[in-house]
Phi, psi and omega in degrees: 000154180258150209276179163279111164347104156291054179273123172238208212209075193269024157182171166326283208282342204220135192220142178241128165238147155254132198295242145244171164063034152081009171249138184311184180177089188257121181214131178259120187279173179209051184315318204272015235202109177285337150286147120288133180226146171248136146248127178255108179271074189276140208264068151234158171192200180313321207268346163293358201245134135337174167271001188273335213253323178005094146115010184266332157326289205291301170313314178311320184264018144307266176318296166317035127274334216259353174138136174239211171265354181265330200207149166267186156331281171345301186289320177328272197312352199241359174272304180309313211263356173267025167237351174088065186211178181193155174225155211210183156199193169197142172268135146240214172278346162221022154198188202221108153246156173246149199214171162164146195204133209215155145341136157291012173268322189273029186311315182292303160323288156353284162345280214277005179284306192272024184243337177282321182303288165300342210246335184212077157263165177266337182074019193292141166291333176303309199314317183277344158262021150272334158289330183312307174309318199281321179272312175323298178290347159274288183355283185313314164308327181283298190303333167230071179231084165310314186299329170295294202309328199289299206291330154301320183283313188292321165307328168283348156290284178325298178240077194296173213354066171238147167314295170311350205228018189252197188248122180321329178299319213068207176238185162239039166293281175287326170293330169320324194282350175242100190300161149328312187310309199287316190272308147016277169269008166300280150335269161330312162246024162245332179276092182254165164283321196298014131292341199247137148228169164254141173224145155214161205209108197170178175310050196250139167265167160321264203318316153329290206303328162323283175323310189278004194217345181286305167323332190270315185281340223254310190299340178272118184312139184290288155091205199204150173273130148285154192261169154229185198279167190269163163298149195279163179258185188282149195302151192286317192213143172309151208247163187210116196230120183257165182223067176322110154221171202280044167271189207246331180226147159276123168280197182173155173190121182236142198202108166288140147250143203232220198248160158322142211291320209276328184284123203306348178327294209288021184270306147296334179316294205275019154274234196000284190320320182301330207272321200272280227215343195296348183212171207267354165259005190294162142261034172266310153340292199274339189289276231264262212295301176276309152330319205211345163082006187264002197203122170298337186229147158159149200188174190238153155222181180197149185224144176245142147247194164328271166252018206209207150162194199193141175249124181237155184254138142203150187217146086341137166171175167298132203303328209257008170256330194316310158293328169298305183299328146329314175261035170271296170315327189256350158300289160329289195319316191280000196266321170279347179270010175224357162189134184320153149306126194305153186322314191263351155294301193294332171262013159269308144350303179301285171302350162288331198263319195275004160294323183308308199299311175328289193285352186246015160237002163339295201253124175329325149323290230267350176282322166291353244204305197292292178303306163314291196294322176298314187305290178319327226258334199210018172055355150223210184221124173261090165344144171281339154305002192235312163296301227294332198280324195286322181286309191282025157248016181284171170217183190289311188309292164011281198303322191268324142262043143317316167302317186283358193228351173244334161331357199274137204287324150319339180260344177255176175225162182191131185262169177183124196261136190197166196274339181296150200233353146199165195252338201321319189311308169320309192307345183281320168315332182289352186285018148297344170257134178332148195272000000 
C-alpha cells in the first residue's frame, strides 16, 4: 500500500515526495519547456560488485533493453521513439540510471516504459549471451581508444584492489563467468524501491506526476539499501603504471586523490580545477598548449564519491615531449600551493563555475540528470542559489589550501598508455609536488 505522501519543498522550483516502498520522487516543474524527461535511478553501481560479479551493473543495464514481459527489444526503443522521444541509460560507479525524454503529452508512456524495463526484464538466456559479444566489442572499442583506456589505467592506480580502481565494463574474462543465475539474483536485490529514486523535470502539474507514479512505487519490492566497500586508503608514495603500445602519441593521466561529494572542501576543489586545467582559460591550457605547443588536448576534471574523489591531468602529446610537460603540471600545481590565485583569475574562475551551474540546468534532460544526481548523492535537495552562495564564499586562500593538502607527492598516480617500454624515469617527476 502506499504510504502517506510526505512533501516539502526544499527550493521553489524543486520538489521531493516520498512514495511507498522506500522510492524517492524528485521533481522540477519547467511550465515554459515543451518536453519532459524522466529518470529512473538505482543507487547500485561498480562499487557494488564483487570481483567475481565484476562488470554485472553495467551487463544488467544492457540487458534491461533486450525485453521484459510486455515488449520486445524492438517495442521498447519504437514506443519511445515513435513518439519522436529516445531513451537511453548509463552505469557509473555508484548508480545505474535509465532516462528518457519525449513531448509532454507522452509522460505517461515514458513512465510505464522505463518502469516496465526496471521492473520485468526477461534474462532470456540467448539474449544474454549475444549481450555478452556485444559489451565484449565495447571492451574492445575502449582499448583501443587510448585517450579512454589511460583513465581505466590510472584508476586502478589511484584506487588499487578496490571496486573504484576495476573497470565498469569487467573484462571478458569475467563476463564469461556471468550467467542468468548471477544477473538475476544481482537485479533481485539491488533493484529496489529502497534503491529507486525518480526525478523528473517538464511541463507537469503535480497531480499528473502522482497519478503516473504513485502505481510504479506500489509496484516495487521494498528490499533494503546495500553498503560497499569503503574506499581504501591513500597510497604512501607515488604510484606510476605504464600500458606499452605501438601509438603515435603518449596518452598521460596524472591524478590526486582529493576529499569527499559531502566535504565542505568541495566548493574550493572546483575553483582550483577551474584555475588549473577545465577550461582553454585554465593554466594548463594556456601553459602546455598555448604558450609552448606541446599538447593538442590537456585539462583537468573531478569526481566526487561517496568517501572518497579525485583531480584527475590528462594529455596527449608526443612521447619525447612528456617529461617537459610533466614538469610543467606538477609545476603549476605546486605554484598553487605556495600563493593564491590572483583577484582576475580567481573571478574569472569564479565566474566561470557559476556560469557552469547555470547552463547545466537549461534543458529538461540536464535538470533531470541535476536532480537523480543531487538526490542520489546527498539525499536532498540544494537550490542552485544556495551552491551558487556556497561557491562564492570561497576566497582565494581557500584555493590555495586546498591545493596545499591535496597537492602531494603521496597522493598521486600517474598513468600511461605510450609507445615506452619503461616508466620508472618518470616517477621522479611526480617529486615535484610537495612531499
Amino acid at each position: 500500500m502506499l504510504r502517506g505522501v510526505s512533501r516539502h519543498f526544499t527550493a521553489p522550483a524543486h520538489r521531493v515526495h516520498s512514495l511507498a516502498n522506500g522510492v524517492n520522487l524528485v521533481f522540477a516543474p519547467m511550465p515554459h519547456m515543451a518536453s519532459v524527461s524522466v529518470g529512473f535511478w538505482m543507487a547500485v553501481g561498480g562499487r557494488h560488485e564483487s570481483v567475481e560479479l565484476n562488470g554485472v551493473s553495467h551487463f544488467i543495464e544492457h540487458m534491461l533493453f533486450k525485453g521484459t514481459r510486455r515488449r520486445s527489444a524492438r517495442q521498447i526503443s519504437e514506443a519511445v521513439e515513435g513518439v519522436g522521444g529516445y531513451v537511453n541509460a548509463f552505469t557509473s560507479e555508484e548508480h545505474t540510471c535509465y532516462y528518457a525524454r519525449a513531448p509532454q503529452k507522452q509522460f505517461e508512456l515514458l513512465v510505464d516504459v522505463l518502469a516496465d524495463m526496471v521492473r520485468n526484464p526477461l534474462f532470456e538466456s540467448s539474449e544474454i549471451d549475444k549481450e555478452r559479444s556485444v559489451i565484449k566489442e565495447e571492451i574492445a572499442m575502449y582499448l583501443d581508444q587510448p585517450h579512454h583506456y589511460v583513465q581505466e589505467v590510472l584508476n586502478a592506480a589511484l584506487w588499487p584492489e578496490h571496486p573504484l580502481g576495476r573497470s565498469l565494463t569487467g573484462t571478458p574474462e569475467g563476463l564469461d563467468r556471468l550467467g542468468r543465475t548471477e544477473l538475476k539474483g544481482f537485479h533481485r536485490t539491488h533493484y529496489t524501491g529502497a534503491n529507486l529514486t525518480i526525478s523528473v523535470a517538464g511541463n507537469l502539474s503535480e497531480r499528473r506526476l502522482l497519478a503516473a507514479l504513485r502505481p510504479v512505487a506500489a509496484g516495487m519490492p521494498q528490499g533494503t539499501a546495500r553498503p560497499y566497500e569503503a574506499a581504501p586508503p591513500v597510497p604512501r608514495r607515488p604510484g606510476v603504471r605504464l600500458i606499452t603500445r605501438d601509438t603515435e602519441q603518449t596518452q598521460a593521466a596524472l591524478g590526486v586523490r582529493t576529499c569527499a561529494r559531502h566535504d565542505p572542501r568541495r566548493y574550493a576543489l572546483r575553483l582550483l580545477n577551474a584555475v588549473l586545467g577545465e577550461n582553454m582559460s585554465s593554466r594548463l591550457f594556456v601553459s602546455l598548449r598555448e604558450d609552448r605547443g606541446l599538447a593538442y588536448s590537456v585539462g583537468s576534471s573531478i569526481s566526487f564519491f561517496e568517501d572518497a574523489g579525485d583531480l584527475v591531468v590528462s594529455l596527449g602529446l608526443e612521447t619525447r615531449n612528456l617529461p617537459e610537460a610533466l614538469r610543467l603540471i606538477t609545476a603549476e600545481m605546486r605554484r598553487l600551493t605556495e600563493r593564491a590565485p590572483g583577484r582576475v583569475e580567481f573571478q574569472r574562475a569564479l565566474d566561470y563555475s557559476l556560469g557552469q551551474i547555470d547552463l547545466g540546468l537549461e534543458s529538461t534532460e540536464s535538470r533531470m540528470n541535476w536532480l537523480g544526481e543531487q538526490y542520489l548523492g546527498h539525499g536532498r535537495l540544494v537550490a542552485p542559489a544556495v551552491l551558487k552562495r556556497r561557491m562564492a564564499e570561497v576566497r582565494p586562500a581557500d584555493v590555495r589550501q586546498v591545493a596545499r593538502e591535496f597537492f602531494r607527492a603521496g597522493r598521486a598516480s600517474l598513468a600511461l598508455v605510450s609507445p615506452l617500454k619503461r616508466a620508472g624515469q618518470l616517477r621522479p617527476l611526480l617529486g615535484g609536488l610537495p612531499a
